[in-house]
Residue frames relative to the residue before (quaternion, step in Angstrom):
aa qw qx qy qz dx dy dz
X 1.0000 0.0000 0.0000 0.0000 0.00 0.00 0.00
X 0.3682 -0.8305 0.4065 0.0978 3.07 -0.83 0.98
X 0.2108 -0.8437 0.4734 0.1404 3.76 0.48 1.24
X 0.5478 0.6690 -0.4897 0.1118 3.63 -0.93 0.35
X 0.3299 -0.9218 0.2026 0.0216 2.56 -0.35 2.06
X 0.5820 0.5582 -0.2971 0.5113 3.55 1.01 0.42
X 0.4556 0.6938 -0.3993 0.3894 3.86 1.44 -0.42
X 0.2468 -0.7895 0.5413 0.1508 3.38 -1.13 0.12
X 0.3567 -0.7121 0.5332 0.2853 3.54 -0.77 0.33
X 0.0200 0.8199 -0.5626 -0.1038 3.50 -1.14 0.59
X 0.1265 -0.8764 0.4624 -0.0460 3.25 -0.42 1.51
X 0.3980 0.6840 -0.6004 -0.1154 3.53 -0.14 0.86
X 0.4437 -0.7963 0.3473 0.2201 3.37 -0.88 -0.64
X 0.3704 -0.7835 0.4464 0.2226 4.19 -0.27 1.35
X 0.2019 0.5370 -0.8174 0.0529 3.53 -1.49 0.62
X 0.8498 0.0014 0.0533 0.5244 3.37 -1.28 1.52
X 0.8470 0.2055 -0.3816 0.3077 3.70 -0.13 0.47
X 0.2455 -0.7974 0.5406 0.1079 3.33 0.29 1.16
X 0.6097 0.5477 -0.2497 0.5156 4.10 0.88 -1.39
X 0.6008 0.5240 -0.2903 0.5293 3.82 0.72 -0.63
X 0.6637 0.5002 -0.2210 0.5104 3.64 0.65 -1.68
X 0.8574 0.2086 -0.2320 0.4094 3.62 0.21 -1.10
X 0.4114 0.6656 -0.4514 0.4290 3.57 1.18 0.27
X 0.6695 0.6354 -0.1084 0.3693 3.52 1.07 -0.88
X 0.5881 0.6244 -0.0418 0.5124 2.50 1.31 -1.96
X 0.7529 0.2319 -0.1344 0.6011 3.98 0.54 -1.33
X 0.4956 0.4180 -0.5251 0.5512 4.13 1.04 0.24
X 0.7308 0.2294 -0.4566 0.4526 3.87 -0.14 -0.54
X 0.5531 0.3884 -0.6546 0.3386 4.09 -0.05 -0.07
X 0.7670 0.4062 -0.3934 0.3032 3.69 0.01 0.11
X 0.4415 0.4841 -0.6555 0.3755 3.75 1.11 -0.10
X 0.7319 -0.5020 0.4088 0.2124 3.01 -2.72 0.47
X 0.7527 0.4350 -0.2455 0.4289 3.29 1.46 0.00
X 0.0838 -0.8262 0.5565 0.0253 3.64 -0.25 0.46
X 0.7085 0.4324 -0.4772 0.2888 3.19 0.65 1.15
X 0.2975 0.6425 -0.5655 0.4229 3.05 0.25 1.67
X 0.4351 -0.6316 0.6210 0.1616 3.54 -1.67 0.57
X 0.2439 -0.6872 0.6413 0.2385 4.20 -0.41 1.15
X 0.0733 0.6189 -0.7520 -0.2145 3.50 -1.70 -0.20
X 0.0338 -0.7934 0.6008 0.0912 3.42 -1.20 0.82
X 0.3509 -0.8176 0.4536 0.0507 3.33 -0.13 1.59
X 0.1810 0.8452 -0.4952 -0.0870 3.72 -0.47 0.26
X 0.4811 -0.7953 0.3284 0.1681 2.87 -0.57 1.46
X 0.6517 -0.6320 0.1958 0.3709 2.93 0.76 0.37
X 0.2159 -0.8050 0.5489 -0.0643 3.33 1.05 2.06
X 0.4294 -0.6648 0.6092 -0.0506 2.79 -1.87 1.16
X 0.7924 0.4577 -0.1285 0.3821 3.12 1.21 -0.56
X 0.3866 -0.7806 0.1980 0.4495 3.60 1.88 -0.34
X 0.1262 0.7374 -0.5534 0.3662 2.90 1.16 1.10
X 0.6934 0.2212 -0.4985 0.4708 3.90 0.32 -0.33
X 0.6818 0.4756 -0.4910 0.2606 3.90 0.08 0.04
X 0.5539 0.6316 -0.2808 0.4641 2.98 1.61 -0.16
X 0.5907 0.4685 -0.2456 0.6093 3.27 1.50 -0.45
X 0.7024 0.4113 -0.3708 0.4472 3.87 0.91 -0.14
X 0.4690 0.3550 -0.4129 0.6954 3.92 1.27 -0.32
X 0.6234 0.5397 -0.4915 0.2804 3.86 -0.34 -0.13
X 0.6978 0.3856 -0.1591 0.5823 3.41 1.38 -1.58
X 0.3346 -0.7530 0.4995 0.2675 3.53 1.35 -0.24
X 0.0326 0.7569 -0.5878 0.2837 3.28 1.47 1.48
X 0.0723 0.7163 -0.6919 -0.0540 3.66 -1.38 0.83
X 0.7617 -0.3248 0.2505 0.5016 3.76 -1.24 -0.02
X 0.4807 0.7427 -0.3044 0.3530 3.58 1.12 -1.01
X 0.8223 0.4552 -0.0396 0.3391 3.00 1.11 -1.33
X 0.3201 0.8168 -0.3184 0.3590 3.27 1.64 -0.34
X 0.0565 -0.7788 0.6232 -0.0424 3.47 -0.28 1.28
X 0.0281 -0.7981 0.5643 0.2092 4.00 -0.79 0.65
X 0.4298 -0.7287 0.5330 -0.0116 2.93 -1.73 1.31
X 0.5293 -0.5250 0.6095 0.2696 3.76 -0.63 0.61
X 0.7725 0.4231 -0.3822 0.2796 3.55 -0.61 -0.07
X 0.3528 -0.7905 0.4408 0.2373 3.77 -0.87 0.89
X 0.4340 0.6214 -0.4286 0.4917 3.52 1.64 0.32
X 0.7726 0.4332 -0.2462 0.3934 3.78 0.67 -0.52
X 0.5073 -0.7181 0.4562 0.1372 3.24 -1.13 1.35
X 0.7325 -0.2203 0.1790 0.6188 3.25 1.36 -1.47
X 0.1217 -0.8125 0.5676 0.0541 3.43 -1.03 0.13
X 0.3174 -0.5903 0.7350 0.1029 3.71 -1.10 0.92
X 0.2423 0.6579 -0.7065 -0.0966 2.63 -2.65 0.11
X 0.0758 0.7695 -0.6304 0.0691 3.52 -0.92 1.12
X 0.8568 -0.1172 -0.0563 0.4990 3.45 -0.75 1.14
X 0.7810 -0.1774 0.0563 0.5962 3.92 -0.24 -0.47
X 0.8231 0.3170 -0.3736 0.2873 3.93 0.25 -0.07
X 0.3670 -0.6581 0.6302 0.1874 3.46 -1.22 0.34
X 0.2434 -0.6755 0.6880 0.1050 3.35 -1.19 0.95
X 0.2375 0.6992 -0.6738 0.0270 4.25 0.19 -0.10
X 0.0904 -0.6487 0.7551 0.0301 3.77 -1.17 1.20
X 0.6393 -0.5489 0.5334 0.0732 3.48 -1.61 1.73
X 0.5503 -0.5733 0.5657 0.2201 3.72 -1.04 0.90
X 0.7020 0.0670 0.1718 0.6878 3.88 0.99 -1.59
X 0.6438 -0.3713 0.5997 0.2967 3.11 -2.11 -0.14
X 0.1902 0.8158 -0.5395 0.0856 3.59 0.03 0.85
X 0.7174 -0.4796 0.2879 0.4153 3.61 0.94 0.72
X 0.5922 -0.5551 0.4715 0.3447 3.10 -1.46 0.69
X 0.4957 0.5874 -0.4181 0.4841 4.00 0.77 -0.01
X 0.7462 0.5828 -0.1681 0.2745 2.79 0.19 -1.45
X 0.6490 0.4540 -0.1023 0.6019 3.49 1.19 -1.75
X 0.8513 0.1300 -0.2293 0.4537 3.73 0.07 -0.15
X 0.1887 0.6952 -0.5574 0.4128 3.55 1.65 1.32
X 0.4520 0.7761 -0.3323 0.2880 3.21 1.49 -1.94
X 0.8231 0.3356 -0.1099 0.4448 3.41 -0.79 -1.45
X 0.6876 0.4263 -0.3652 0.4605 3.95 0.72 -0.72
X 0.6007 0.5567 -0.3947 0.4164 3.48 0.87 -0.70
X 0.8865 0.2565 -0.0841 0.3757 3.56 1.13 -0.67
X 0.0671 -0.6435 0.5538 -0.5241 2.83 1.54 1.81
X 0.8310 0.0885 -0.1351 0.5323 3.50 -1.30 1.12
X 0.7687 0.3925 -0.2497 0.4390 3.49 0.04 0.04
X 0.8262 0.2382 -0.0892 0.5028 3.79 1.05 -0.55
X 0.7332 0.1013 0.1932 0.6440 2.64 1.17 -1.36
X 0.1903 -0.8109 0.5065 0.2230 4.05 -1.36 -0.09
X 0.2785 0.8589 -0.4294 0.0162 3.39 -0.39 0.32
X 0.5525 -0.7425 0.2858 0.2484 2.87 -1.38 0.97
X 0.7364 0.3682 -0.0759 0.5625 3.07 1.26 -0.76
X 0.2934 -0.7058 0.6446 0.0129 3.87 -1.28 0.77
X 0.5363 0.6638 -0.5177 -0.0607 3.37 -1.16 0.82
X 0.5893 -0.5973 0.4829 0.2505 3.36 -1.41 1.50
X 0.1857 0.8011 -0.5674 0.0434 3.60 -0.79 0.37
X 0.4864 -0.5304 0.5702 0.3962 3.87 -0.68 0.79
X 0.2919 -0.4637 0.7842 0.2912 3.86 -2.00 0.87
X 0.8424 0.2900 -0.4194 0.1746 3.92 0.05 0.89
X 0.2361 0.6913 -0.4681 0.4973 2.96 1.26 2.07
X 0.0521 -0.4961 0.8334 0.2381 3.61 -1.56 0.03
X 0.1159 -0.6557 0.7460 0.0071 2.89 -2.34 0.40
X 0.7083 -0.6069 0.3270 0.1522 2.76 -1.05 1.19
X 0.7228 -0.4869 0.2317 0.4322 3.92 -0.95 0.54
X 0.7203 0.5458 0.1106 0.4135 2.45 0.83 -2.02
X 0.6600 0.6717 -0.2800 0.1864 3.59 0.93 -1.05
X 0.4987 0.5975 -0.2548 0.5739 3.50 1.70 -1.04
X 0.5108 0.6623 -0.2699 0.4770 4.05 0.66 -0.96
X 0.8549 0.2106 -0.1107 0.4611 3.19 0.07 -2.01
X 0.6539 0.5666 -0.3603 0.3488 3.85 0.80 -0.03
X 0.4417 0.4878 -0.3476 0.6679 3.54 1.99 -0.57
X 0.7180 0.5149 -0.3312 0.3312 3.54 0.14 -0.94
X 0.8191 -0.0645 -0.0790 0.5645 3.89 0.39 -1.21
X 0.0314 -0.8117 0.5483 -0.1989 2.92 0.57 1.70
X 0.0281 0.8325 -0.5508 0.0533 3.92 -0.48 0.77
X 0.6163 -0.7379 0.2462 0.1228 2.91 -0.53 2.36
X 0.7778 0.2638 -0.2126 0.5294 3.83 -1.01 0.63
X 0.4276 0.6970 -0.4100 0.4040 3.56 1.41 0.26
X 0.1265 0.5211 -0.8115 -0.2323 3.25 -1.84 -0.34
X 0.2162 -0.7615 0.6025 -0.1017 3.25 -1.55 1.36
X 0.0915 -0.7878 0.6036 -0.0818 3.41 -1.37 0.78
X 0.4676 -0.4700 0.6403 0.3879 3.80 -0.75 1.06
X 0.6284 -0.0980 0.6971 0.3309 2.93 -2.80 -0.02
X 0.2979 -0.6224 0.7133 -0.1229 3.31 -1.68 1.35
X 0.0937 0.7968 -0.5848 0.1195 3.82 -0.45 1.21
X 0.4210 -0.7238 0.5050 0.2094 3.17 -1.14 0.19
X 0.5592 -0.7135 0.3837 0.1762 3.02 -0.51 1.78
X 0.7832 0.2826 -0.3530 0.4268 3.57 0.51 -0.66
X 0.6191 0.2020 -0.1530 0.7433 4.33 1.35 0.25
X 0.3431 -0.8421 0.4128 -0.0528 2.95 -0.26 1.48
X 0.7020 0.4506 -0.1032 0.5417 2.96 1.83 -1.19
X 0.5819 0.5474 -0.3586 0.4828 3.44 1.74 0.88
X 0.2375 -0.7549 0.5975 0.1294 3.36 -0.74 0.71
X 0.4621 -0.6787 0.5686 0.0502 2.99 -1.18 2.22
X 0.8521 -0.2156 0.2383 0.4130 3.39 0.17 -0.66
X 0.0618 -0.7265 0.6738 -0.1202 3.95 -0.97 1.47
X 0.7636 -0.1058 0.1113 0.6272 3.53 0.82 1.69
X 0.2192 -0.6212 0.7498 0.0615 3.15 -1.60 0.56
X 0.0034 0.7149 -0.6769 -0.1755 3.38 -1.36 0.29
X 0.3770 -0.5997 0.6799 0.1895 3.70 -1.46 0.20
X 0.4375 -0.6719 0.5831 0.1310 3.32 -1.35 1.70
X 0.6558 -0.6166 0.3722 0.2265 3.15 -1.30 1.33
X 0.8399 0.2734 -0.0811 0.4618 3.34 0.61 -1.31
X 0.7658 0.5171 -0.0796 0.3738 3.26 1.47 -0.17
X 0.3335 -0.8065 0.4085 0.2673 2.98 1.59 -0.77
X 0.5596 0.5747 -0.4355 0.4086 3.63 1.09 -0.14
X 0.2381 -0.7785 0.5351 0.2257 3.69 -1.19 0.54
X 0.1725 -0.7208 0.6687 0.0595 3.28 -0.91 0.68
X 0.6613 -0.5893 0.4568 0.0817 3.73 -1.68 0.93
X 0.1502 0.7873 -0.5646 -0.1969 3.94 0.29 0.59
X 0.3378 -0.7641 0.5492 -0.0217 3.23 -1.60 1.09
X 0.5626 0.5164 -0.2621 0.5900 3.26 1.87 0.11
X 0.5134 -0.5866 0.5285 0.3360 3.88 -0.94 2.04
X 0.7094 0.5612 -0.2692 0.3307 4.08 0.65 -0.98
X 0.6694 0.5507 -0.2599 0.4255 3.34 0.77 0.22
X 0.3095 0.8391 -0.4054 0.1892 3.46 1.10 -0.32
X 0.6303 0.6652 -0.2023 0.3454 3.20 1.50 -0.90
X 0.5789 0.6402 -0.1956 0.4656 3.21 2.29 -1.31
X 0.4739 0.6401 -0.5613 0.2252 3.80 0.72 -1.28
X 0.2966 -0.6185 0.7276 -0.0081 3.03 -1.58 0.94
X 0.7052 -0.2237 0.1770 0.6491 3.87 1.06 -1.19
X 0.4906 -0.5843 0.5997 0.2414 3.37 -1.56 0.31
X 0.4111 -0.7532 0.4265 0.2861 3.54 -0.81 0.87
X 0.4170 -0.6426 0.4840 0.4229 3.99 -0.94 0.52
X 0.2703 0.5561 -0.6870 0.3818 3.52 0.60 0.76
X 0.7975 -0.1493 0.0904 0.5775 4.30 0.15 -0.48
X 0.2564 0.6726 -0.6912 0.0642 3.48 -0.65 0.84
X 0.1323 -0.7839 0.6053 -0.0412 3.67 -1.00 1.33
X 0.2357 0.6793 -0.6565 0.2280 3.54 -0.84 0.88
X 0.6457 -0.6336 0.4083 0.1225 3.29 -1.92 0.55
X 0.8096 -0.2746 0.1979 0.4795 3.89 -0.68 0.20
X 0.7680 0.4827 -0.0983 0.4092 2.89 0.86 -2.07
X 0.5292 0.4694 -0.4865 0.5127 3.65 1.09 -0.87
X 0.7087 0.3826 -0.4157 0.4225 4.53 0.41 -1.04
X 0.5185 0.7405 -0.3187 0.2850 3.10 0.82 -0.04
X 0.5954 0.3969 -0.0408 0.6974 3.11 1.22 -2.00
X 0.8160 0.4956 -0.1603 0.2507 4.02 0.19 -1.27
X 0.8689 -0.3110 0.3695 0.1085 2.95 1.03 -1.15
X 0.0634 -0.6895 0.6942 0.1967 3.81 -1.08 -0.18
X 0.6528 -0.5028 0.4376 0.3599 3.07 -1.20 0.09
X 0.4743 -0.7157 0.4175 0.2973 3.69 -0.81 0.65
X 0.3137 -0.8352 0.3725 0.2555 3.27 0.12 1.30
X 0.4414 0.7653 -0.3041 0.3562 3.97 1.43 -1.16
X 0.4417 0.7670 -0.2416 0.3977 3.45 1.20 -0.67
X 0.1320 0.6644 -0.7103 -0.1914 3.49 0.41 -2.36
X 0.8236 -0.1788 0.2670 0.4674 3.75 -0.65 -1.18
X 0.8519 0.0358 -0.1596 0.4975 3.83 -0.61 1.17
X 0.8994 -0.0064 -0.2751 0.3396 2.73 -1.41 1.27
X 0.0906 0.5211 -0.7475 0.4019 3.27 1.13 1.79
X 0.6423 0.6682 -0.3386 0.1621 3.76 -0.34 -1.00
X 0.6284 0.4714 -0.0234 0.6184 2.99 1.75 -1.64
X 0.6488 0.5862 -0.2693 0.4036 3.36 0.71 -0.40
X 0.7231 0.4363 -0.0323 0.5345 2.92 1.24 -1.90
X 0.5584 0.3354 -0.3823 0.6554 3.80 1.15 0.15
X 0.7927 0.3384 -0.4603 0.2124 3.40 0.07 -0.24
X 0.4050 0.4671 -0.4906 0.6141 3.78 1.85 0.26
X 0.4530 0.5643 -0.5602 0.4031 3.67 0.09 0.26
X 0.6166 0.4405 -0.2729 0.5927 3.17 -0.07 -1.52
X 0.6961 0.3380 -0.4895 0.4020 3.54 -0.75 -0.96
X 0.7233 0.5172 -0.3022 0.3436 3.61 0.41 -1.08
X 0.5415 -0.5520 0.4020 0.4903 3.93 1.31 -0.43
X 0.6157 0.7168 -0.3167 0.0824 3.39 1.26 -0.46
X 0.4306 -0.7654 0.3879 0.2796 3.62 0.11 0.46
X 0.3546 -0.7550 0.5500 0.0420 3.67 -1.26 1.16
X 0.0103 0.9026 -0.4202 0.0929 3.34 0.18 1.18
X 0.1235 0.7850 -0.6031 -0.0689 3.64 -0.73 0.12
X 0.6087 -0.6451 0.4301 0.1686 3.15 -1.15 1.71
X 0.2182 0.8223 -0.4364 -0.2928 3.67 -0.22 0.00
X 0.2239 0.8322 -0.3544 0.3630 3.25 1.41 0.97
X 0.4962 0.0360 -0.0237 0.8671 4.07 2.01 -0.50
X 0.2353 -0.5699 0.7871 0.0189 2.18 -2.43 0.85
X 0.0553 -0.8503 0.5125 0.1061 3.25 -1.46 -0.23
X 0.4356 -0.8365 0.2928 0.1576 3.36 -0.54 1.01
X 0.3991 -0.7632 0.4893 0.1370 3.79 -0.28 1.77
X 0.3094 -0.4828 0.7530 0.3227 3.82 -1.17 -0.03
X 0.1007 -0.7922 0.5931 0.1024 3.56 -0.77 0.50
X 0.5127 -0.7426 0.4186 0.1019 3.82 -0.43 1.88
X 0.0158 -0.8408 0.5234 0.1375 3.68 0.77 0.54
X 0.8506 0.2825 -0.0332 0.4423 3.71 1.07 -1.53
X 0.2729 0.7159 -0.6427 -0.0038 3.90 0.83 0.83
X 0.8355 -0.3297 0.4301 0.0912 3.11 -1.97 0.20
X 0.5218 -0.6849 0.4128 0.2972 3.14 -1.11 1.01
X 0.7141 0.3827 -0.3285 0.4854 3.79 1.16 -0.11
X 0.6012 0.3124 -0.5780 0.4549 3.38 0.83 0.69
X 0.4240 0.5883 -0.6292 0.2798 3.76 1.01 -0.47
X 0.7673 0.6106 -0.1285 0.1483 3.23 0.52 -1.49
X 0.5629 0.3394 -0.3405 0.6723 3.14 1.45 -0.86
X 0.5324 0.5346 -0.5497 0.3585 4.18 0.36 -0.05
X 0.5759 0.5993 -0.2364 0.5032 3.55 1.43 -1.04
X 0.6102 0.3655 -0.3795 0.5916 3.78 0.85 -0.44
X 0.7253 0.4303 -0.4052 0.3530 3.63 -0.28 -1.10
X 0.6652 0.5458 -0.3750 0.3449 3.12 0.67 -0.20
X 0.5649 0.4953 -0.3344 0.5690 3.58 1.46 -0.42
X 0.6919 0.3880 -0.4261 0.4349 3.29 0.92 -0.77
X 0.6738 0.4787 -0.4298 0.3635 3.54 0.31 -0.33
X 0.3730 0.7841 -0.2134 0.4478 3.45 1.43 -0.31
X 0.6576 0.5799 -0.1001 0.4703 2.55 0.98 -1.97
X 0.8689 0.3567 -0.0874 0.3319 3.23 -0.05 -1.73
X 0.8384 0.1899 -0.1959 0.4719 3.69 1.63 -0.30
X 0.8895 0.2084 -0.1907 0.3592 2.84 1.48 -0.13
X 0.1429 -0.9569 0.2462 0.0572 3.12 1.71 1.11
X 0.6919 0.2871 -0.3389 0.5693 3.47 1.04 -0.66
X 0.5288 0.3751 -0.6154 0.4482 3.98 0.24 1.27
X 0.1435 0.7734 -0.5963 0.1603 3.76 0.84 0.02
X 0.6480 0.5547 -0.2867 0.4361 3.85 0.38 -1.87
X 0.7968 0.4135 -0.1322 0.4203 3.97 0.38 -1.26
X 0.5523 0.6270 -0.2507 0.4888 3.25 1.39 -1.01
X 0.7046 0.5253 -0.1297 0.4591 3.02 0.93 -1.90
X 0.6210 0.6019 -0.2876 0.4115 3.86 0.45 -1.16
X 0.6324 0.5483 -0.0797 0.5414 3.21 0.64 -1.95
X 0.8601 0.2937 -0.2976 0.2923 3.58 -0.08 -0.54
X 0.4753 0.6758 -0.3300 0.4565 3.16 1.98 -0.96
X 0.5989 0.5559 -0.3270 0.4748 3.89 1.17 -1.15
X 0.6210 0.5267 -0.3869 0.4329 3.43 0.83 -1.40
X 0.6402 0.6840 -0.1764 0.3020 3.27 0.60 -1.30
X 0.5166 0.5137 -0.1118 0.6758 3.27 0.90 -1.36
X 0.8321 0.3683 -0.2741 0.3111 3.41 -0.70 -1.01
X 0.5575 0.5480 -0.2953 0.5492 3.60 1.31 -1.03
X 0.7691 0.3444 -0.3540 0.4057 3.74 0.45 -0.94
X 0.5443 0.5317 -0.5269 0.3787 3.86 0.81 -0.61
X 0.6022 0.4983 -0.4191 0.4619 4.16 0.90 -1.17
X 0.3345 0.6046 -0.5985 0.4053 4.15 0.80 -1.03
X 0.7749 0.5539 -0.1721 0.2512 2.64 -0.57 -2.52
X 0.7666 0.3833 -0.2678 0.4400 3.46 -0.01 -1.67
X 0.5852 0.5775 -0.2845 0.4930 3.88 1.01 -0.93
X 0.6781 0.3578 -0.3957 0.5055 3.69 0.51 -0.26
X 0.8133 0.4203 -0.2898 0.2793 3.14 0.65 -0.53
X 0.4511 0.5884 -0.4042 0.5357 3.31 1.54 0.03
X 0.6885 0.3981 -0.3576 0.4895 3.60 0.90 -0.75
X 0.3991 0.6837 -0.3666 0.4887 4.10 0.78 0.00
């Protein structure tokens, strides 16, 4: 096991975007630090984007690293990255459970950070988060949009009271509001996985994030966003009616699990949401027809 106590994991994970993956991939060979350990998780892409990512890293058999875990199909290693490719599509929880589960056991780090494969980041940005890092935290640069730099994607998220819907805050004056930190970048240290957690895997894709910050809080931990680095988001203008939808469940389930006696409102409200997303489906197939 490799002990070294200032490194950082980086965990993000690929379904279907190979151009995302290797954008990343040639943005982190330039930050100013280079002590950290990548894991690219792939959930198990349909589209060959993870073989495209193994002739990219110029992964060969040599390189085959084995891994405890009955979710994993295979796994590489050559110098700081890991290639580990998923049996199934087990959610965005699931895939970047991977690497936390194997803290202590392979490897050691102090630090942890989740990060969409559709960001760039700054030189400097890895540096300044080890640096004014501030214990019992999870933390996150300033959040731009990649395609207008000079816009800010997102400083925190909060979660409507009566509703349960989240909504981006985009104002330096709010810091005070965060409800949760999006899984677009959430950085924090052993001790926060320690005290916090894995990610809730029940989830698949949205509102693990919200969940997992809100057992924070319960936990004393503290929601922080650096505004010293930023980083730049791909911003998802057009997702589907099956992710609206399973975004539309998690949301009952989170509902579910903390705030049960809003179930009625939660429930009402989403069925509309629901409804409304499929008539556009509908109207969207047929314009494409």
């Amino acid at each position: 096991m490799k002990n070294n106590y200032n490194s950082c994991s980086i965990i993000t994970v690929n379904y279907n975007s190979f151009l995302y993956t290797k954008n990343l991939i040639k943005n982190l060979e330039y930050i100013s630090t280079k002590n950290f350990n990548l894991f690219i998780i792939d959930n198990f892409s349909d589209d060959n984007s993870y073989q495209k990512i193994l002739n990219f890293l110029k992964f060969s058999s040599k390189n085959i690293f084995f891994l405890e875990d009955n979710k994993i199909l295979e796994s590489f290693k050559k110098n700081n990255i890991f290639l580990i490719r998923l049996k199934s599509n087990y959610g965005y929880s699931a895939a970047v459970n991977i690497p936390l589960n194997m803290n202590d056991k392979i490897y050691l780090s102090k630090f942890f950070w989740i990060i969409n494969n559709d960001v760039e980041i700054e030189v400097n940005t890895l540096d300044i988060l080890k640096k004014e890092y501030i214990p019992n935290s999870i933390t996150t640069p300033m959040v731009y949009d990649l395609n207008n730099k000079n816009n800010i994607q997102s400083l925190g998220c909060t979660v409507n009271s009566l509703l349960l819907t989240t909504k981006n805050l985009k104002n330096l004056n709010n810091f005070n509001k965060i409800d949760y930190i999006s899984g677009v970048s959430l950085f924090f240290d052993k001790n926060v996985l320690r005290i916090n957690g894995n990610l809730p895997e029940k989830y698949f894709m949205y509102y693990e994030d919200v969940d997992w910050c809100k057992k924070a809080t319960s936990n004393d931990i503290k929601l922080l966003i650096n505004t010293n680095t930023k980083i730049f988001h791909k911003k998802n203008k057009n997702i589907d009616f099956k992710l609206k939808f399973t975004s539309i469940l998690n949301r009952l389930r989170f509902c579910l699990k903390f705030y049960p006696y809003k179930i009625p409102s939660v429930f009402i409200y989403s069925m509309f949401g629901l409804i409304y997303h499929f008539i556009k489906y509908l109207l969207n197939l047929k314009n494409v027809k």
